[in-house]
N, C-alpha and C positions, 0 to 999 in steps of 0.2 A: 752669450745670450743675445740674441737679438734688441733695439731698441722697441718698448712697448710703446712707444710713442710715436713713430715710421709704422713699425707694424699696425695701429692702430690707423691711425690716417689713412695707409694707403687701402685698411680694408674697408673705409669709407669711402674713398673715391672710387674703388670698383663697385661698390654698390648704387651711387649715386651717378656711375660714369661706366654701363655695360659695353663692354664688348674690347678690343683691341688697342683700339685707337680712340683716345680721350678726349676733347677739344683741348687742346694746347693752353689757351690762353686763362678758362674756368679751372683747369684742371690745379695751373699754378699759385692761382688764385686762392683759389682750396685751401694745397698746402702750404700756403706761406700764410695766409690772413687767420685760419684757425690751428697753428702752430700754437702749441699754449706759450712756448717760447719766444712769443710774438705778440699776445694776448697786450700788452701793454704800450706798442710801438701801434701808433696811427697808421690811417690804411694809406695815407696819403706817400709815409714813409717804406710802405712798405711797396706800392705800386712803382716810385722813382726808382728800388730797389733792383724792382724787377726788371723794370726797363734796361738800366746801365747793366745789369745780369744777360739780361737776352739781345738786349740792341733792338726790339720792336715795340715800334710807339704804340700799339693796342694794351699795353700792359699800363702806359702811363697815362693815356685819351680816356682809354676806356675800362678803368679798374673796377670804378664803381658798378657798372652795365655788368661787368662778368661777375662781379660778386652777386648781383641781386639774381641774375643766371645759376649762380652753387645754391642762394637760400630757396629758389625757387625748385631745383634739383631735390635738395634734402626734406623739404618740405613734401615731395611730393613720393618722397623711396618710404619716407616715413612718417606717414600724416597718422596713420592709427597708433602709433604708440605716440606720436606728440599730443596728441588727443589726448591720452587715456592718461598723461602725465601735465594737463593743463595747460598745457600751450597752444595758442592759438594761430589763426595763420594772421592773423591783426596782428597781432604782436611780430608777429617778422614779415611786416610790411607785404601781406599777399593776402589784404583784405579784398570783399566783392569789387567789384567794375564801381568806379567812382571814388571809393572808399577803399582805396587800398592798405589802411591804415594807416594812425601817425602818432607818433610819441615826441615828450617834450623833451627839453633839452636836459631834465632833470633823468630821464627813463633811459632805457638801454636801447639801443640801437636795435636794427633787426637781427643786424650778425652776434652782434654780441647776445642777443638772446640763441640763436641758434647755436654758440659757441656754447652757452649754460647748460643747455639738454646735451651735447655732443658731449659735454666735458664729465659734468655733475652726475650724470644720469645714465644717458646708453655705455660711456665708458664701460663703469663699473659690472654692466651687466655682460659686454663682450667681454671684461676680461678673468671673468668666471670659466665661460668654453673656453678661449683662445689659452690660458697658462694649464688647464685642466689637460687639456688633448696635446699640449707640446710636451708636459710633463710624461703623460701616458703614452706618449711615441717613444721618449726617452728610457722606459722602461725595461728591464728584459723579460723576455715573453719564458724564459727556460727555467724560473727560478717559483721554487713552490713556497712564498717565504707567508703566506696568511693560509688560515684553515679556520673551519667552523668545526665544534664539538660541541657534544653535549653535554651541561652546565654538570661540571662535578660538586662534589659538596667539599671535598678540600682543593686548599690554593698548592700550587704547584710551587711556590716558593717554601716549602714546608719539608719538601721534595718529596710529593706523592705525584702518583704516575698520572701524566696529562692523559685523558680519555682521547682513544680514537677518533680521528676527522672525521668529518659526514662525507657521502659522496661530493666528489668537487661539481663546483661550479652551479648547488643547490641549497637552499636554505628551507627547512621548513617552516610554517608560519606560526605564531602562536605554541613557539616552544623555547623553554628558558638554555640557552644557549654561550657558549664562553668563545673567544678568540684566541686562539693561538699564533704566537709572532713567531717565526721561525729563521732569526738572521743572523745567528751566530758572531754577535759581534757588541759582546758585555761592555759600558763603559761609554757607548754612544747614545745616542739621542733617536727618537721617534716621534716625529709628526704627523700622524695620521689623520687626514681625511676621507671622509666619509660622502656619498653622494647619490640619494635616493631616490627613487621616480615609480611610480605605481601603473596601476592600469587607467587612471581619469588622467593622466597628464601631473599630480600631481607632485613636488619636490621637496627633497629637505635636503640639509645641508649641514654637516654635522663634525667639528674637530672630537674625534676621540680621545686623543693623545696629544697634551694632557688634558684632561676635564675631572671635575671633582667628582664627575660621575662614575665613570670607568677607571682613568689612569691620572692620579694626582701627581704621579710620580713616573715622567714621560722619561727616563735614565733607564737601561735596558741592561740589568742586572746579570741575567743567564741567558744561555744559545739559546732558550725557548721562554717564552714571555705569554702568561694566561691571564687575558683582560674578561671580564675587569680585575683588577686587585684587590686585594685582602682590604684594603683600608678607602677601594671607592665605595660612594652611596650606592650604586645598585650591584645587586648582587649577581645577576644574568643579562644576557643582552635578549631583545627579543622583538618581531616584525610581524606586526598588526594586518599589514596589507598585500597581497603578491604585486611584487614588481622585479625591479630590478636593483641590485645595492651594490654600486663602485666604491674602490680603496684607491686612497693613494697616499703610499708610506714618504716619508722624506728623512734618512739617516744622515745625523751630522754627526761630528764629534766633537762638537762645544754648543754648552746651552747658551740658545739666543734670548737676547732681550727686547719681548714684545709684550704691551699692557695686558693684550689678550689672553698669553700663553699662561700667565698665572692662574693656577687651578681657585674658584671663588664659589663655597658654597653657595653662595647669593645668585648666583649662573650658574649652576653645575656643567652646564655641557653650552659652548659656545655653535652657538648657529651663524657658521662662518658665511663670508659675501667676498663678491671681486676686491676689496682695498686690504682686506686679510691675507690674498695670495698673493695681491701686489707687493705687499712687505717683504713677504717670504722673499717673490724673487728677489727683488730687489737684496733682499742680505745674499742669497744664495749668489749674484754674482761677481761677492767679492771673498766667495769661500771656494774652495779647491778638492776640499775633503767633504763631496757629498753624493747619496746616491740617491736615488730613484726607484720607487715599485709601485705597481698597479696590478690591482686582481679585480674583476666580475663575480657576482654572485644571482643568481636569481630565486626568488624566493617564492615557492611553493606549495601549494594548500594539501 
């Protein structure tokens, strides 16, 4: 798997650095001062770095000039959501003419505040899309392993017959509905998320499997699995709004330990975020025995 941490960086500096050719000197700048693996080494040490790395004194004369060049770059690719996340341009030294802003020696530097949002903040929110869409590339497009039916009144581990799927690729709205898992492979694990979006822009974000809601019990018993279970709190599944509802399954074959993953009536259903799939990958690649699936649904009045 790729480093999310490269992967991250460089799709900041494409953003913050359009087109082909980067300026050389910001560009380094960039990657070496807001490295989190760097977050603690002086910029002073990190400029000398550069220098004896590249052999040109602009990295060592003029480090500072190029960094305040990247806060002035990122401040500017992303001023409305620094805005709307209370950061100011005072606060990373790109106050009005006169007033550039200043902080004491007690306060955070202007990089180091731009490092805060990069890190704490837009992070978490790119690595939502960016593991979502490498996951759902990784998937196979040939396999019909999720379907929607209509909510029977006995559970299929009883062994009464799962109801017919609905047409694919549609959901109707405001109807009590069950899910069928269809991955012939008793004995493994399922983590299912969920990933909702309406017609106002609206999102939700939702681990099915496990949740005390649907599947307490995320162990994948028989070739076909009808969520929710006998023994989750809701007895149907069912979609208030037309839009559109992503899956993406994740089969392993040993259950992981994560705080979240434990079913808690107190949270029945976890409304998962980027540091929840951060985990995941992160275990996922130091496991061998795991696969991948992704379905679409769109939901219909």
């Amino acid at each position: 798997m790729p480093s999310l941490v490269k992967e991250y960086l460089e799709y900041i500096s494409q953003q913050i650095f359009p087109g082909n050719a980067p300026p050389e000197f910001q560009y380094w700048t960039f990657m070496e001062r807001f490295n989190p693996n760097n977050c603690d080494i002086k910029s002073t040490e990190i400029s000398e770095a550069l220098y004896y790395r590249e052999s040109k004194e602009g990295y060592k004369s003029g480090f500072n000039q190029h960094l305040k060049e990247v806060i002035k770059k990122i401040n500017s690719q992303f001023r409305e959501q620094l805005e709307e996340d209370g950061f100011t341009q005072q606060q990373l030294g790109l106050g009005e003419k006169g007033n550039p802003g200043r902080y004491t020696a007690s306060a955070k530097s202007p990089w180091q505040i731009a490092y805060q949002w990069l890190w704490e903040i837009k992070y978490y929110r790119w690595l939502e899309d960016y593991i979502w869409e490498n996951w759902k590339q990784k998937a196979p497009t040939n396999v019909d392993w999720i379907q929607f039916c209509h909510r029977s009144t006995e559970y299929a581990a009883k062994g009464m017959k799962i109801p017919p799927p609905l047409p694919k690729k549609t959901i109707p709205i405001n109807t009590p509905l069950s899910l069928t898992i269809n991955l012939d492979t008793p004995g493994s694990y399922l983590l299912l998320f969920n990933r909702g979006s309406d017609e106002q822009g609206n999102t939700t974000q939702y681990l099915v499997t496990p949740s005390q809601a649907f599947a307490p019990n995320y162990q994948l018993q028989e070739k076909s699995t009808s969520i929710p279970l006998e023994e989750a709190i809701c007895e149907d599944i069912q979609f208030e709004t037309v839009g559109k509802e992503e899956y993406i399954g994740i089969v392993i074959d040993k259950a992981v330990n994560l705080p979240w993953l434990n079913p808690n009536p107190e949270n029945p259903i976890v409304e998962w975020e980027g540091k929840h799939l951060e985990q995941v990958w992160e275990l996922l690649h130091n496991r061998d025995n795991w696969r991948v699936f992704y379905r679409d649904f769109h939901v219909v009045s």
